[in-house]
N, C-alpha and C positions, 0 to 999 in steps of 0.2 A: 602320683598314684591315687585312685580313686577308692575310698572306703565306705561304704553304705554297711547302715544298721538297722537292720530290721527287727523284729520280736526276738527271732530266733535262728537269725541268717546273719551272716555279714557278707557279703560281697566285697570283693576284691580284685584292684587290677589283676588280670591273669601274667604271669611271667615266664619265662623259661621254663623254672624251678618248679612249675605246677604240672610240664608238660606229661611228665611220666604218670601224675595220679589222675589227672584229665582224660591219657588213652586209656587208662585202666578202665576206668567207666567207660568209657567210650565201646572198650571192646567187650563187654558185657553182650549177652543175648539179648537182652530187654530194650537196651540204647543201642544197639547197634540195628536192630531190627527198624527202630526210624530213623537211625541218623544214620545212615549207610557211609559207608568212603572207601578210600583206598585201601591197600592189607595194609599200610605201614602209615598207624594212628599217630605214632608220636610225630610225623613226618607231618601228619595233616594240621593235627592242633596246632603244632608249632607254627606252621604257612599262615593259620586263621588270628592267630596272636600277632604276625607280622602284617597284617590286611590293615592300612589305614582305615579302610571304611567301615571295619565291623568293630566296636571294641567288646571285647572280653573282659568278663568277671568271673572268678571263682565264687561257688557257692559253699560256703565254709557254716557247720554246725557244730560247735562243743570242742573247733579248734582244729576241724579236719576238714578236706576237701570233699564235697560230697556232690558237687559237679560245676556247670559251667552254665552262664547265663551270660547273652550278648545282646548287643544293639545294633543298630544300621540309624541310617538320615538318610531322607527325602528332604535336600536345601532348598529346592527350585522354589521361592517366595508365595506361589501359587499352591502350590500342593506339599506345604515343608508336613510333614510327618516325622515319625521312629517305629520302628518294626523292633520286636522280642525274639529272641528263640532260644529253647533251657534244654539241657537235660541232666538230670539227677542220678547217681547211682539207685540202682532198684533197692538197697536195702534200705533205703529211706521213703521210697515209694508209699503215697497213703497216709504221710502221716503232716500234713500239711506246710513240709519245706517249701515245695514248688511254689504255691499261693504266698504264703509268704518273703519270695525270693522276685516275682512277678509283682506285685505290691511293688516291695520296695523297689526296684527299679523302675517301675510306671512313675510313684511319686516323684522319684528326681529326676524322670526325662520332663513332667508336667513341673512341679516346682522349681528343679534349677535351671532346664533347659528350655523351658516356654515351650513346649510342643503341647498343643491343643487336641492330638490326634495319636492315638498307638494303632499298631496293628499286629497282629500273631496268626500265625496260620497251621495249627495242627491238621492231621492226617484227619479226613472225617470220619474215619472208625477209631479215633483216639479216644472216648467217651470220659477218659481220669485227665486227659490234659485239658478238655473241653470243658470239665467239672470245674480244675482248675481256676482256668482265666474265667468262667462265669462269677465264680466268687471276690475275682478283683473289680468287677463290674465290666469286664470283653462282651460283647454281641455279639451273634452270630449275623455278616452280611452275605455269606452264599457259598456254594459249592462251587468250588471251582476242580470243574471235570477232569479228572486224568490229568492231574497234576502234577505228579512226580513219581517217578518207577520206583516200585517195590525190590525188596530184596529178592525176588522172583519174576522179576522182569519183565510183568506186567506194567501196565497205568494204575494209580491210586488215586483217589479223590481228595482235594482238600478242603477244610474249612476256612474261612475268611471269617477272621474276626478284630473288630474295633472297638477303643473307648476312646471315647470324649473327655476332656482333663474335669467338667463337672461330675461322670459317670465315676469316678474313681472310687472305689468304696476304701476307705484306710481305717483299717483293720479294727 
């Protein structure tokens, strides 16, 4: 089981036992609005904690789950990478959990796991998650058009963004 410590985060393996406080957030308007899925959240988190390839962390503040932060790998020796993707319950919204939960997972995929390269891709009208990752040191490398369907069933646009394990800013 994995435990990161941030300023004011800790991260934790995500487990069974989280699944119920995970869809809570999950089914909020705010997170559901970009993290769309099936009606049945506990159903999904549960599927995304059993995904070999993603691993899951809770985002824990003051002792409580206040959302979820994951990873992926790119192995292929050529192009090895780690991809991020968070979301937070809204009542924590704004007040610099996320940066600090991004942080701290950047520093251990670049310090314990040698990845030289992250990537995150918020929605490009996300402008508080974009705020976000510019503060860990993320770039913006492009939009990437009609990217994934909105909860309205349109195309959205998204941003692509990188850091370089020199680019990390820690804290």
């Amino acid at each position: 089981m994995t435990e990161l410590y941030g300023a004011s985060v800790v991260l934790r393996t995500a487990v069974a036992e989280d699944v119920p406080a995970l869809a809570a957030i999950r089914a909020t308007p705010e997170v559901r609005e970009r993290w769309r899925g099936e009606e049945d959240l506990a159903a999904e988190v549960a599927a995304d904690l059993e995904d070999p390839d993603v691993h899951c962390l809770t985002v824990r503040h003051e002792g409580k789950i206040m959302g979820m932060i994951q990873w992926y790998s790119e192995d292929e020796p050529d192009y090895r990478h780690a991809g991020i993707d968070l979301f937070l319950d809204p009542s924590v919204h704004g007040i610099g959990l996320g940066t600090e939960a991004v942080r701290t997972l950047a520093a251990h995929l670049v310090d314990d796991h040698g990845y030289h390269r992250l990537v995150i891709d918020p929605a490009a009208d996300n402008a508080a998650a974009i705020r976000c990752y510019r503060k860990v040191g993320f770039r913006e490398v492009g939009v990437m058009r009609q990217y994934e369907k909105g909860a309205d069933g349109t195309w959205h646009d998204g941003l692509l963004m990188d850091l370089l394990a020199d680019e990390l800013v820690r804290g």
